[in-house]
N, C-alpha and C positions, 0 to 999 in steps of 0.2 A: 673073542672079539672085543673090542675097545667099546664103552660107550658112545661117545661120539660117532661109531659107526651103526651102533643102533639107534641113536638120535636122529641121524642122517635119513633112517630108512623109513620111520616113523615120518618123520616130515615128508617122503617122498610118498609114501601111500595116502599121507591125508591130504597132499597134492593132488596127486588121479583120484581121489574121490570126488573132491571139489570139480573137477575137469570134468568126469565123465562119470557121474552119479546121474541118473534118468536120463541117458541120451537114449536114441535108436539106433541102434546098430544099423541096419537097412540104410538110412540115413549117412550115416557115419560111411559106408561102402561106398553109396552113390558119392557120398564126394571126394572119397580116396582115385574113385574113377575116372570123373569128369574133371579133373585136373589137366593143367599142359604140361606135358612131360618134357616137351623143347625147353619149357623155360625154367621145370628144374633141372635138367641136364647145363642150363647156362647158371642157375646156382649155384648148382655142384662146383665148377668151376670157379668161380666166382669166389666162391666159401675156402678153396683151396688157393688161392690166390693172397688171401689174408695172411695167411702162415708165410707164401714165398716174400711177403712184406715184411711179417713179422723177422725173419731171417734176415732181410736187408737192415731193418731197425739196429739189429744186434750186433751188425757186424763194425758200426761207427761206436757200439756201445764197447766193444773188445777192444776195436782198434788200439786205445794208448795201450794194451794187456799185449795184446798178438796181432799182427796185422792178418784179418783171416779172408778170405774170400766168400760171397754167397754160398757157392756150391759148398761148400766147408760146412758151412750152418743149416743150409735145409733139412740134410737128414735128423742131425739134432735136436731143428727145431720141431716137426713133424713126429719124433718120438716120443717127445715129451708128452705134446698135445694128443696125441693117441696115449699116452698112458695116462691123462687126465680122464678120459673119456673111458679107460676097461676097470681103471683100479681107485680102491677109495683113498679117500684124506688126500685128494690131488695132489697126488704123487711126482705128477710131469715135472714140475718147475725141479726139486733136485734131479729127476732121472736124467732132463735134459741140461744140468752141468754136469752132472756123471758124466754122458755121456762125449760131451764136446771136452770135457777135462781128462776122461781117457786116449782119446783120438789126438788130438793137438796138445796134449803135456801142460795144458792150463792149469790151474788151482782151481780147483772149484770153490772155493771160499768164494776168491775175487768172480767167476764167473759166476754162483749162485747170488753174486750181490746187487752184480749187471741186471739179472734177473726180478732182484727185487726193483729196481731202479724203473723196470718198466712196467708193472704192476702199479708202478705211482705214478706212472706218466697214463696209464690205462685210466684210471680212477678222474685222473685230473683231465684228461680229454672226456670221458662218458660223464661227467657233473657239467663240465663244461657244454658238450651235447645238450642236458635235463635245461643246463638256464639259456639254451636257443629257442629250446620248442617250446618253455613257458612266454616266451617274448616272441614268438613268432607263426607258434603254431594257431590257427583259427581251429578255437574247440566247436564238438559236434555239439549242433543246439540240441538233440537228446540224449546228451552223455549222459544228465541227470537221470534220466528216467531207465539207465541202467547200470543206475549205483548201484540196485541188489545184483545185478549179474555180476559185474565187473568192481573191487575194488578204485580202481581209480577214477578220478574226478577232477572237473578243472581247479577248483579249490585244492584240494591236495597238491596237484602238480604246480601250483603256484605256489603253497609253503614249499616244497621240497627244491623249487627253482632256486627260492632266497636261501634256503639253506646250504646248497649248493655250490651258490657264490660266495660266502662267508668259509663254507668248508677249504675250496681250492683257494681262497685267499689266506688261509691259516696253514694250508701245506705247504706251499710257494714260502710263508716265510716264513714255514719250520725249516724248509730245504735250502735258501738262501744264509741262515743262520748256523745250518750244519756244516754248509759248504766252507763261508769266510769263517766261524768262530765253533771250528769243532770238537774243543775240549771245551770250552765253558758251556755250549749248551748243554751238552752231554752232562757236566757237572748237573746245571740247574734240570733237568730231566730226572735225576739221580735222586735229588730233595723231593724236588714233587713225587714221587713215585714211591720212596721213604715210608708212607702211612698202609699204601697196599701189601698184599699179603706179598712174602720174597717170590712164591714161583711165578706170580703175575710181574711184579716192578723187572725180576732175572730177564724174562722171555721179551719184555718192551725194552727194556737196555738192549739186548743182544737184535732185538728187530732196528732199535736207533742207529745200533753200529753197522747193521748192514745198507741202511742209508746211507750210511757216513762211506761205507767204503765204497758201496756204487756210483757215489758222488765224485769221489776223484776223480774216477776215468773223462770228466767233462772237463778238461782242461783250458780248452778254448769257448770261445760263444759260437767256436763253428760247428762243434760237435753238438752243440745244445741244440742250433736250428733246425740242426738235421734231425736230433731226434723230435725236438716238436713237429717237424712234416712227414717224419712216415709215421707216428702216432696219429695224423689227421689223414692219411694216408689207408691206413690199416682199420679204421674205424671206420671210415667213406664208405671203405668196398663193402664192409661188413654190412652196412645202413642198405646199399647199392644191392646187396647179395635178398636182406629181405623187402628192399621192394619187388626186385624180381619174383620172389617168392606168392607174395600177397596178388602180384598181378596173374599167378599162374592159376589163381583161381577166379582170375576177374573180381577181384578187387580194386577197383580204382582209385587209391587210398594216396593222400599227397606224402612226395618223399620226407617231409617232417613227420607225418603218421609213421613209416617206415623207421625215422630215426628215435621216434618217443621209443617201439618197440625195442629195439637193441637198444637199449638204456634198460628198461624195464627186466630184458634176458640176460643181459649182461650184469646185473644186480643180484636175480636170480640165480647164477649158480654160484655165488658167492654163499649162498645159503647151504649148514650140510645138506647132504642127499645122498641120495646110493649111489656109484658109478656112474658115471655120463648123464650127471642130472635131469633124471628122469622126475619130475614128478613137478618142482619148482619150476623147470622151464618149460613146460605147458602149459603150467599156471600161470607164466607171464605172457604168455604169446595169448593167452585165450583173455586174459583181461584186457590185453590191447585189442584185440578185436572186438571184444564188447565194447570199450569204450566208443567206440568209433562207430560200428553197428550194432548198439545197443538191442535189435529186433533181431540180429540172425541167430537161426536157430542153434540151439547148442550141440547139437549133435554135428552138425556143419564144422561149428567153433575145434569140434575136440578134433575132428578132421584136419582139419588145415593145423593144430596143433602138432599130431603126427606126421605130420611132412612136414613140415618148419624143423624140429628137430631130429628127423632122417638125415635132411638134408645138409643141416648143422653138426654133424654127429660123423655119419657113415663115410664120404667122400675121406676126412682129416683120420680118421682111424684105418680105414685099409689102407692109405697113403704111407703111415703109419708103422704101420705090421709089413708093407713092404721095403722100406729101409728100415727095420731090425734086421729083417733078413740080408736083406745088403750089406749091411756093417757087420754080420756075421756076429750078433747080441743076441741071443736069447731070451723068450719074454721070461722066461725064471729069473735069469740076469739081473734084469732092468725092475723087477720082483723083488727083489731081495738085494737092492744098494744098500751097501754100509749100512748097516747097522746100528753102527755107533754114532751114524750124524742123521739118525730116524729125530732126534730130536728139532733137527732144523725145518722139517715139519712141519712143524705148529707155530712158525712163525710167518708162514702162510695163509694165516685165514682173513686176511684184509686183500687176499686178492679179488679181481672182478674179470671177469670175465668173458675177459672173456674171452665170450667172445675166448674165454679157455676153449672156447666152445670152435 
């Protein structure tokens, strides 16, 4: 096994440590119980509904490639996202141009570039999200008093707001600059990059170029609107899916509480971990709920942790593994893509997530 996969797994155990080190089980049951099941069964959906989004995003994202239809792309998209969630080094994003570049005769270059394309539109909507809730959200006046529970804090989420804006304001016009002047940046990226070692400057060249090539497909400012409203689209429901969730254990929590957390989850499996990031994103759902109620108990917290990512998880994966079977793929298959483009890989790990989720 690779390092990074045991990197991964290490970070995912001292995650459930942090989560669930001196809870009460008993505890932990009683609130697995006392849950409403109505309103994760309207999560479930919910959380599945993000992906038929995500498919619609893609389809304006191909369009100059192939003019494709939704139905064309759900299955694809839904595969991927299930083989984020079974297999490591999140795998999905090539399996799911594999797979629509077998089915529809596309290139996967051009289609896994589309893919990068919305990874940056992911990032740049969820930053964008972090600097609403720092300008809008009303922090809990005892957040402080549970800095030791939780990580975060109104201070912090206020650096990370300005940081934020400074971040999407530097991608905006690295991506503007790729778009109109895409050989000279690329040159001056080349210089700057020059002092680092060749496999770091190779891997960021070849991640530039797939800007560059995800970039053409926006040929109008109509294609671009669209994709800025189903990115605000696909993250809404996402926000929508975990307030539903918080409320199904009566949580009262305002829908900016709901959207701080998918910011915070969505950051989370950005980070390695084992398969269907186990460990990091409990760890995010349970420091947002410290934040907020800093007093509830943590056996509660680790609770409503494991239903938060059931629910984020289970619905998109058996969805999933039902169109493999549909498309007549096999999970070995979808297992074992090319080989030879395992390198494009690793030019993945600035995805977010998410909401891969």
């Amino acid at each position: 096994m690779k390092l990074k996969f045991w990197i991964g797994m290490l970070i995912s155990i001292g995650c459930l440590y942090f989560v669930f080190r001196n809870i009460d089980i008993v505890k932990l049951l009683e609130t697995l119980h006392s849950v409403n099941y109505l309103y994760l069964l309207f999560a479930m959906a919910l959380q599945l509904s993000t992906i038929w989004l995500r498919a619609e995003r893609w389809k304006y994202l191909l369009a100059p490639i192939k003019p494709l239809t939704f139905h064309h792309l759900v299955p694809a998209t839904m595969i991927g996202f299930m083989a984020n969630n079974l297999l490591p080094a999140r795998a999905g994003e090539f399996i799911r141009a594999y797979v629509i570049g077998k089915k529809e005769h596309i290139s996967k270059t051009s289609s896994f570039a589309t893919i990068i394309l919305e990874r940056v539109c992911d990032m740049i909507t969820m930053l964008g999200f972090l600097l609403l809730v720092v300008l809008f959200i009303r922090f809990p006046q005892t957040s402080y008093a549970g800095a030791s529970a939780s990580f975060l804090s109104p201070d912090l989420l206020k650096k990370a707001g300005g940081l934020s804006a400074l971040i999407v304001l530097g991608i905006l016009v690295v991506l503007v600059l790729l778009k109109e002047f895409p050989q000279k940046t690329t040159a001056i990226a080349r210089r700057l990059l020059q002092p680092l070692p060749q496999s770091i400057s190779h891997n960021a060249l070849k991640l530039l170029e797939s800007f560059r090539t995800g970039l053409q497909v926006l040929k109008t400012g109509r294609h671009l609107l669209f994709l800025i409203f189903w990115s605000l689209m696909i993250w809404g429901m996402a926000v929508v899916t975990g307030w539903v969730i918080l409320h199904a254990f009566a949580l009262n929590l305002s829908f900016m509480a709901a959207m701080l957390m998918t910011v915070t989850t969505s950051f989370s499996v950005a980070i390695p971990s084992s398969p269907g990031y186990i460990g990091p994103f409990h760890a995010a759902i349970s420091a947002g709920v410290l934040f907020f109620v800093p007093d509830m108990d943590k056996s509660v917290v680790a609770g409503i942790a494991i239903v938060f990512h059931l629910v984020c998880i289970v619905p998109i994966t058996l969805a999933g593994l039902y169109y493999l079977w549909k498309e007549n793929l096999s999970f070995a298959e979808i297992q074992h893509v090319d080989k030879n483009e395992e390198e494009v890989n690793s030019q993945k790990d600035f995805r977010v997530h998410p909401a891969d989720v």
